[in-house]
N, C-alpha and C positions, 0 to 999 in steps of 0.2 A: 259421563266419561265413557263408560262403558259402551251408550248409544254412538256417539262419536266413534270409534273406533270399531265399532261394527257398521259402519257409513263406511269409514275410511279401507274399510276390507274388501264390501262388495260394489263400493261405487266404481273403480275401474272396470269390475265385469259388467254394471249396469250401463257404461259409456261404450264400452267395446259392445255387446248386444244391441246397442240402439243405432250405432254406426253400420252394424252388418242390416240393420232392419233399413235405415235410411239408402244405404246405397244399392240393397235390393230394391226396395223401393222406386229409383232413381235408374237404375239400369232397368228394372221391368218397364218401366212407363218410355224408355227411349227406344228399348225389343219393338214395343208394342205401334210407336209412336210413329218415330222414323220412318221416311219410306225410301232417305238415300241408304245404301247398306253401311259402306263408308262412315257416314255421318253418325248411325247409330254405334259403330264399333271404335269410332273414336271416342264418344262421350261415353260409351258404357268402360272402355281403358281408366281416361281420367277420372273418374268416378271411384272406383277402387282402387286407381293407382295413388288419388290422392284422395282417402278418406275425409269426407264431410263436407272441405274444399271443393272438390270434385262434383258432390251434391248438390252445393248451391252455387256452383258455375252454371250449371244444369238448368236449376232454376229457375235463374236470371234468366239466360240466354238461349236456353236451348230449348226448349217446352215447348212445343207447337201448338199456339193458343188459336190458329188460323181458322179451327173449328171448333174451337169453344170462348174464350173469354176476347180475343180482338173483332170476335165477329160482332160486338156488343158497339166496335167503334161506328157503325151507320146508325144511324139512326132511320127508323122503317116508319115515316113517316113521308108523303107526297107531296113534295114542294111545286111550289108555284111553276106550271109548266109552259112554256113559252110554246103559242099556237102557231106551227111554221105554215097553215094558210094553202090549198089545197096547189100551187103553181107551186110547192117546197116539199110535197112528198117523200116521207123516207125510198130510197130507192134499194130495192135487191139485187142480188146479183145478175138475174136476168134484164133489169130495166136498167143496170148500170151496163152492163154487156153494149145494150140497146143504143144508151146516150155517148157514150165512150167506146166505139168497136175495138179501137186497136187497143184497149184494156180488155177484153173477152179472155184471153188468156188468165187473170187476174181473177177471174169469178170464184176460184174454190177458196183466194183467201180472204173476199168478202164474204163465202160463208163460212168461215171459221171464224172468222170476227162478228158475224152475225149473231151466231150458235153463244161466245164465252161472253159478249157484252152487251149489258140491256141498254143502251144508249144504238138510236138507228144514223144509216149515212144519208147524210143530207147535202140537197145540192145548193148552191145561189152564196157561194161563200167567198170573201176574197182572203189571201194569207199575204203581207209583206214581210218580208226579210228586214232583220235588224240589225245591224252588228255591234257591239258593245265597245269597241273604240271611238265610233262616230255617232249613230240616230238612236242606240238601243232607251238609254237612260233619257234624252231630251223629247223621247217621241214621247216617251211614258209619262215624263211631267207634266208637259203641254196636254196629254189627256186628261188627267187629276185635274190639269187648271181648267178644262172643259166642263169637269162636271156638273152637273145641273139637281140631278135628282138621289142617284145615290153611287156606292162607289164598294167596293170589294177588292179587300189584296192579300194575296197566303205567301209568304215566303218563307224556303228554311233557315235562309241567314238573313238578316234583318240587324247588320252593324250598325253602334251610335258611333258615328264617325262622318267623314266629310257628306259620301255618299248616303248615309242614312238620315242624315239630320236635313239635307236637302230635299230626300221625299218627307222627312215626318215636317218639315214646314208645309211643302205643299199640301198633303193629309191633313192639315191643322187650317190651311187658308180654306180648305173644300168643306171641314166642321163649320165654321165659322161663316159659310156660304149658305148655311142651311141643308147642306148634302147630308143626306144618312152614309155615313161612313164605316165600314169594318174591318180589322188588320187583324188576319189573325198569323202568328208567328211558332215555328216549331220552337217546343221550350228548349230545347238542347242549342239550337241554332241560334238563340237568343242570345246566350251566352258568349259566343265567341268575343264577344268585348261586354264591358261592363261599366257603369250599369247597366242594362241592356233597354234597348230600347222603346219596349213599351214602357217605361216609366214618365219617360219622356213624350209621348204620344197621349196618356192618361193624362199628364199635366196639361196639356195641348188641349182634352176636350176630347181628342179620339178615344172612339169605343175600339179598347185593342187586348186581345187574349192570348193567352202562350199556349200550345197543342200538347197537350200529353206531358205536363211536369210531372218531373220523376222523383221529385227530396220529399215525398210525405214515402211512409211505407207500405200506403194501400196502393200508389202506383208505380213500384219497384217494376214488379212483374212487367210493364208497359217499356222496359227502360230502354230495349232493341229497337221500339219499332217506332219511327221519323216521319214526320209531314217533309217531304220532300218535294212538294207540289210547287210552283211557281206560278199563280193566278193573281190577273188584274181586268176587272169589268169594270168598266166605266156605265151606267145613267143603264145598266143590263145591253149594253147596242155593237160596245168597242171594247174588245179582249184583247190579253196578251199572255203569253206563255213561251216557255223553254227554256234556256237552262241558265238565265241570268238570279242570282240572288242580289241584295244590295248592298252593298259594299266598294270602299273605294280601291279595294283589288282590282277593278274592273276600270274606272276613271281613266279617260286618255293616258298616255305614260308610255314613257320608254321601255318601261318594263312590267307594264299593265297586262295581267292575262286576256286570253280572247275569249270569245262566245260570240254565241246567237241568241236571239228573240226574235218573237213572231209577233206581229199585231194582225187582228184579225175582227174581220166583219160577216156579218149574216147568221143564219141559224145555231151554226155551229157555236156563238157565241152563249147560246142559250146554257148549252152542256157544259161551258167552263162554270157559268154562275151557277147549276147547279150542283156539282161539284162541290165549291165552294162552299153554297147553304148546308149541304150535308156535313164537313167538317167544322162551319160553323155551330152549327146546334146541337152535332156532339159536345163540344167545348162548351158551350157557353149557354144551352137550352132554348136559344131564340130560335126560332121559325122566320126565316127570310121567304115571304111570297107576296104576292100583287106585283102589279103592273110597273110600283116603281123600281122593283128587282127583274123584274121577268115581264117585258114589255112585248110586243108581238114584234116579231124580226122578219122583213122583207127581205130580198134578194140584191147581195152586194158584188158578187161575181161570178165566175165560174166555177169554181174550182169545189168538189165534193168532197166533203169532210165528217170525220165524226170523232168525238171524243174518247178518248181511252181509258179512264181511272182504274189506278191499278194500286192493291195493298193487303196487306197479312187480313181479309175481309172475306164478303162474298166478291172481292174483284180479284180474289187470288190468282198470279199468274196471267192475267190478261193482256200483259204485254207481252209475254214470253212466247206465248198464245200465237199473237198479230204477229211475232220474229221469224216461229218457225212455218206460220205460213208463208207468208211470202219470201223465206228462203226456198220452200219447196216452189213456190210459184212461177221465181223468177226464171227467164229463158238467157237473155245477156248480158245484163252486168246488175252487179249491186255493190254499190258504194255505201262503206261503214265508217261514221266520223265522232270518235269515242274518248274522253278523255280516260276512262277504269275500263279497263276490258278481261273482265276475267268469268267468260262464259261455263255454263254447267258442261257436262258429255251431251245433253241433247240438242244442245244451240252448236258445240263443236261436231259433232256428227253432220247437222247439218247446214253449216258452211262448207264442210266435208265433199258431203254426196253435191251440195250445187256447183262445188270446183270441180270435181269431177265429172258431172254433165256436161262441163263446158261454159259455164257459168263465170266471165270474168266477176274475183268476188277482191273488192279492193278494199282493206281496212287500215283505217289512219287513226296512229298513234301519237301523243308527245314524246318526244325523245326525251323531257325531262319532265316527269312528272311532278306534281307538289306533293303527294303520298311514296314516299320510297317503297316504305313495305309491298305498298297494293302494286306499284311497279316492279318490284321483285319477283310477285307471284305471279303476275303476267307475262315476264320474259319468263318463266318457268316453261310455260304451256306453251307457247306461240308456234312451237314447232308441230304441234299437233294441226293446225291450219296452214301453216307453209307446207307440209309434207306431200298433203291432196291439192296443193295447186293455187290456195289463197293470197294475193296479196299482202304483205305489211309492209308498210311504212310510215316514217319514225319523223315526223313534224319539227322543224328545231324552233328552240325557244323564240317570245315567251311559251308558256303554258296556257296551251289550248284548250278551254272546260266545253266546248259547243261539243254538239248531238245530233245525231241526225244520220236518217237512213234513205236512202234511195232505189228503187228496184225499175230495171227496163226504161229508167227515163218517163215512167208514168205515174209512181206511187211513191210516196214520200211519209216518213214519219220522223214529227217532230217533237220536242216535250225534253221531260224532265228525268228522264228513265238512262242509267249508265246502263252497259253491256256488264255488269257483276253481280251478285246474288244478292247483295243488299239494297239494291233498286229493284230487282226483277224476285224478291221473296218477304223480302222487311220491309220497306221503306211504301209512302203510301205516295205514289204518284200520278203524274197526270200528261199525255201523250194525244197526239192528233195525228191522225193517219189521214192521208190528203190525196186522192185521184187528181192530177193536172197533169197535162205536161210540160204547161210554160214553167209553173212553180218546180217541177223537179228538175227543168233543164235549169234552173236561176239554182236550186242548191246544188246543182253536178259544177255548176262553176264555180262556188265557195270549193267544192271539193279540187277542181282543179288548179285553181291556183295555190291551196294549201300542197297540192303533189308538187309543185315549181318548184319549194320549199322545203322539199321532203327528201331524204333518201332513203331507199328500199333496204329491207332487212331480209337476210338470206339464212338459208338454214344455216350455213356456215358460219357464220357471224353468229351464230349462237354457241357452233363448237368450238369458236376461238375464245368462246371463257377461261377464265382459266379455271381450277377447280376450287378455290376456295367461295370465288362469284359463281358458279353454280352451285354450289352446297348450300349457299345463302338464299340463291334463289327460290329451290326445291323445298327450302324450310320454310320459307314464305308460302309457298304454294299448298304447304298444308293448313294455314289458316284461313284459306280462301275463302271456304264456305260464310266465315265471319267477319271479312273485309268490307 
């Protein structure tokens, strides 16, 4: 009795002591950690403004493991590398100079892209345009029904629903063909309907894995950071990429959201499959290599390309990388086609300084988002790019999800990467930056007929909020960094 109430006397100072130890703790490691100021003086607020809460929001979410435990998600091991054959030579800024003149100007942001990414640019490539109302989903199954040898697909949403049971049949007729088959699916993306659909893929016969599940407790820690990747290799020869997941959100419809896909042939198609094997043998410990993964790729067009893989990894920031070069790069225009747009200060700086060059810089928004919140925080900011001279405008329904960047009518970047901190800092994605001109003149025309459609947002149009829709905005705007 006596024990007990001498528990009962000094356990509140023993809980109060461990609280002040934990959120020093907590605040030191985010002093230390942080390298936005902002970001560290937020968490170190919440922290002690909500004792122990505060600690394991932290935790979770906030811990920058970019250089310690997600660098653990590669696996540093050399997959099977596709021989691009001496007429397919990676090309440098000066041999691209050489092949492409009126791209010369463009040489400092192939050597920035040279510099942050171990993947080279390669030429003999072709890219088609997809659009997800019409050829995106039928080009893709017709490939699957092509397959011969093996077959590879990542997506972060992967619905059991119209659209997903229609590819896990065809993934199931391509097992059942004798294809080596892999699907590997973000475990969080999995979820969005239930049961989700690797269960159903497993019953099928497909070898299919979920990326980074978070309900055990040893991968809490993991629970921020998303395969957001969207890969499809076909027999290693015929890829696809960009911003379609599957789902019958996308299926023709009156009120069907839009996008893009890319199908893609030659070299470059090498770096999506290996991609791929690396997120593969994370998850799952298989080694994808030989010929019938990584077959040698001849020359399918013109068009120079290289892949981008970007994630909380050693691929940190590599698309942010590729953004701000070729903002600095560009001379005439660049066209930005975004569905999340909520840039850091150094991607708004420089859209900045290229509008003010003289740089027409054109950014296309949906006018009606499907995330309000993330919409909120964006109309927050936008005036920070209209001020110096940027373009917006406001796409009307449906809800446009496509991506895609254009600079000077020469360079093109496509893939799976939003304009917002959780594609360009979380999120482990995957991107193609493409030297052509006929391909950027073919997506300047997706861009233009989306303006047909469009009407321009003025800075005035932002002062005509009124103030309670601003107050809402600018509170949104504080969650940015974790949108």
């Amino acid at each position: 009795m006596e024990l007990l109430e001498r528990v009962r006397e000094i356990g509140p100072h023993v809980m109060a002591v461990l609280t002040v130890l934990v959120s020093l703790l907590a605040s030191g490691h985010a002093v230390l950690r942080k390298r936005d100021v902002r970001a560290a003086a937020g968490w170190v607020g919440l922290i002690w403004l909500v004792p122990v809460i505060g600690a394991v929001l932290y935790l979770l979410l906030g811990i920058n493991r970019i250089r310690r435990r997600a660098r653990s998600l590669t696996l540093r091991q050399e997959h099977g590398r596709f021989p691009p054959g001496p007429s397919l030579a990676p090309l440098t800024a000066q041999a691209l100079a050489h092949a492409l003149p009126e791209a010369t100007h463009l040489a400092p942001l192939t050597r920035v892209v040279d510099s942050v990414v171990r993947r080279p640019l390669l030429p003999g490539n072709h890219v088609t345009l997809l659009e997800s109302r019409t050829d995106a989903y039928p080009s893709m199954l017709e490939a699957i029904a092509s397959a011969r040898v093996s077959l590879s697909l990542c997506s972060y949403i992967f619905d059991n629903d119209m659209a997903g049971r229609r590819f896990a049949q065809a993934l199931a007729e391509a097992t059942q063909r004798g294809v080596e088959v892999r699907v590997l699916v973000d475990a969080l993306g999995s979820r969005y309907t239930w049961p989700p659909i690797t269960r159903r893929l497993r019953r099928e016969g497909v070898r299919a894995a979920r990326f980074l599940p978070t309900l055990m407790p040893k991968r809490l820690p993991f629970m921020n950071l998303r395969n957001h990747r969207k890969l499809l290799v076909v027999d290693g020869k015929v890829g696809f990429t960009g911003g379609m997941n599957i789902r019958a959100h996308f299926l023709p419809g009156e009120d069907a959201a839009r996008d893009l896909h890319f199908r893609l042939e030659g070299p470059v198609v090498g770096q999506l499959q290996e991609t791929f094997a690396e997120d593969w043998a994370f998850t799952t410990g298989e080694r994808l290599a030989g010929e019938a993964w990584f077959p040698a790729l001849g020359p399918a067009g013109t068009v120079v390309a290289r892949g981008i893989p970007d994630g909380p990894d050693e691929d940190f920031e590599h698309i942010k990388w590729a953004l701000l070069g070729a903002l600095a790069s560009a001379r005439e225009r660049v066209s930005i086609l975004t569905p999340y747009f909520l840039p850091d200060p150094a991607l708004i700086t420089a859209l900045a300084i290229a509008a003010l060059r003289g740089v027409r810089v054109d950014i296309l928004l949906p006018e009606r988002g499907n995330l309000p919140i993330v919409q909120w925080a964006s109309t927050a900011q936008l005036w920070q790019v209209l001020q110096p001279g940027c373009r917006v405008f406001l796409t009307a329904p449906p809800f446009d999800h496509a991506k895609l960047m254009v600079v000077d009518g020469l360079w093109s970047l496509i893939g799976s990467a939003n304009w917002d901190p959780r594609s360009l800092r979380l999120n482990f994605e995957f991107d193609v930056e493409c030297y052509d001109a006929a391909l950027a003149r073919r997506l300047e025309e997706v861009v233009w007929e989306r303006l047909a459609r469009a009407r321009p947002l003025t800075l005035e149009d932002l002062e005509r909020r009124s103030l309670p829709v601003r107050l809402r905005d600018g509170l949104a705007r504080l969650l940015s960094p974790y949108l």
